[in-house]
C-alpha positions in Angstrom: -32.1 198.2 -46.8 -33.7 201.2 -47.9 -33.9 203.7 -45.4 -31.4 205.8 -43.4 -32.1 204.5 -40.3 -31.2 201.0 -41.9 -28.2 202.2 -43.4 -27.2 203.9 -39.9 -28.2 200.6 -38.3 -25.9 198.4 -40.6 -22.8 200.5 -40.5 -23.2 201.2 -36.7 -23.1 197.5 -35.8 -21.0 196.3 -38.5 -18.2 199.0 -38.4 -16.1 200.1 -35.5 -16.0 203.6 -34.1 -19.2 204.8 -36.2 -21.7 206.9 -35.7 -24.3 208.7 -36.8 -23.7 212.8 -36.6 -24.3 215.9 -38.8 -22.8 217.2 -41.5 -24.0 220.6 -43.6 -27.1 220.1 -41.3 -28.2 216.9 -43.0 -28.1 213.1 -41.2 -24.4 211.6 -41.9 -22.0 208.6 -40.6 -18.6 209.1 -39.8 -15.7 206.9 -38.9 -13.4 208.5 -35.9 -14.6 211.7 -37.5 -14.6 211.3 -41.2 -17.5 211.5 -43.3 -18.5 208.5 -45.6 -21.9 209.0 -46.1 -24.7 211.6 -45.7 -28.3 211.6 -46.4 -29.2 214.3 -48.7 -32.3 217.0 -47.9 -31.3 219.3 -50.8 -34.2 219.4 -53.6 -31.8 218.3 -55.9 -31.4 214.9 -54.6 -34.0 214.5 -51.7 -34.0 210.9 -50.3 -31.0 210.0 -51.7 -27.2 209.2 -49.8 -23.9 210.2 -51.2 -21.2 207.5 -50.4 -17.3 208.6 -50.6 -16.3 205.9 -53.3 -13.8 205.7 -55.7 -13.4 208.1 -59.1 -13.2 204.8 -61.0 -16.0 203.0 -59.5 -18.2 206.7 -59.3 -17.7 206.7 -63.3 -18.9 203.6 -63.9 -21.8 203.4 -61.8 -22.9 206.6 -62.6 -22.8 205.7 -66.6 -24.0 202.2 -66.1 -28.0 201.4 -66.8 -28.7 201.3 -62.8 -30.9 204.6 -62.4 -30.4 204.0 -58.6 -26.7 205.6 -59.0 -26.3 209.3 -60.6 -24.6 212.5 -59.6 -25.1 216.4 -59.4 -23.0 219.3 -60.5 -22.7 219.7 -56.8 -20.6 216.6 -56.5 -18.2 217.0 -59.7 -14.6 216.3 -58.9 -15.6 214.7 -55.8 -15.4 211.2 -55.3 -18.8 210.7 -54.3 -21.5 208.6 -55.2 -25.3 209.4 -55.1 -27.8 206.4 -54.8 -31.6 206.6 -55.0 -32.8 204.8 -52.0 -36.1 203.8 -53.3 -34.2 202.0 -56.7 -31.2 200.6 -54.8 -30.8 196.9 -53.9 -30.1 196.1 -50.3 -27.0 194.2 -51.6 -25.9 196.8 -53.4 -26.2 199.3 -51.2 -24.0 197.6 -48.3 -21.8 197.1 -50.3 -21.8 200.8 -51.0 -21.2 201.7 -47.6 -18.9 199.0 -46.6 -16.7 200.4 -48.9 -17.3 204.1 -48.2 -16.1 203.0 -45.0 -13.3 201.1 -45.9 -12.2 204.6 -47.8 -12.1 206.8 -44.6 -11.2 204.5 -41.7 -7.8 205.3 -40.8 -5.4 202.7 -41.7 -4.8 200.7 -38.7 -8.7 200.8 -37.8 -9.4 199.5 -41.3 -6.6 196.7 -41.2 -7.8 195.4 -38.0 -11.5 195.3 -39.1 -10.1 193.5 -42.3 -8.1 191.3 -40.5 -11.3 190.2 -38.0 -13.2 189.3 -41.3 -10.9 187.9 -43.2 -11.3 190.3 -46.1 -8.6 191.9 -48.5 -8.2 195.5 -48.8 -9.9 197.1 -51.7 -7.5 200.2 -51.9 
């Protein structure tokens, strides 16, 4: 997976009540309303997604060896990721997004979801 349409595509049929929408005038999905990821058009990070993620898990990618994950000024403080489409592995990237989702589904939409695939709840 390594375009947006097949990041829209996965999170659209895998993830209940999303959809694709807008968000500071760039391509983004939301969950009943919530942003979780957004395609970024800025020059500073053209091609590239920012997934909501955890500050522990943002830290780590961003100062692992993986040049797919990295960060702006733009996004210090904020507990999202940016990932380089074209250096990303489709594994890694749903996984990405799975859990960006996970972080702003509302609680009972999230438990059900878990609940229908048998998973445990990351947060």
């Amino acid at each position: 997976m390594s375009s947006w349409a097949d990041i829209v595509d996965f999170a659209t049929s895998t993830f209940p009540d999303t959809e694709e929408s807008m968000s500071w005038g760039a391509p983004s999905l939301k969950v009943k309303g919530k942003l979780f990821a957004r395609l970024r058009i800025e020059l500073d990070a053209h091609g590239a997604i920012a997934v909501k993620c955890t500050a522990s898990d943002k830290e780590a990618l961003v100062s692992g060896d993986n040049p797919a994950f990295f960060t702006i000024p733009h996004y210090d403080g904020y507990d999202y990721l940016l990932v380089d489409l074209d250096h990303v592995e489709s594994s890694e990237l749903r996984e990405l997004v799975t859990d960006a989702w996970l972080l702003a589904a509302p609680r009972r939409l999230r438990d059900a979801y878990l609940n229908e695939q048998d998973f445990a709840d990351p947060t």
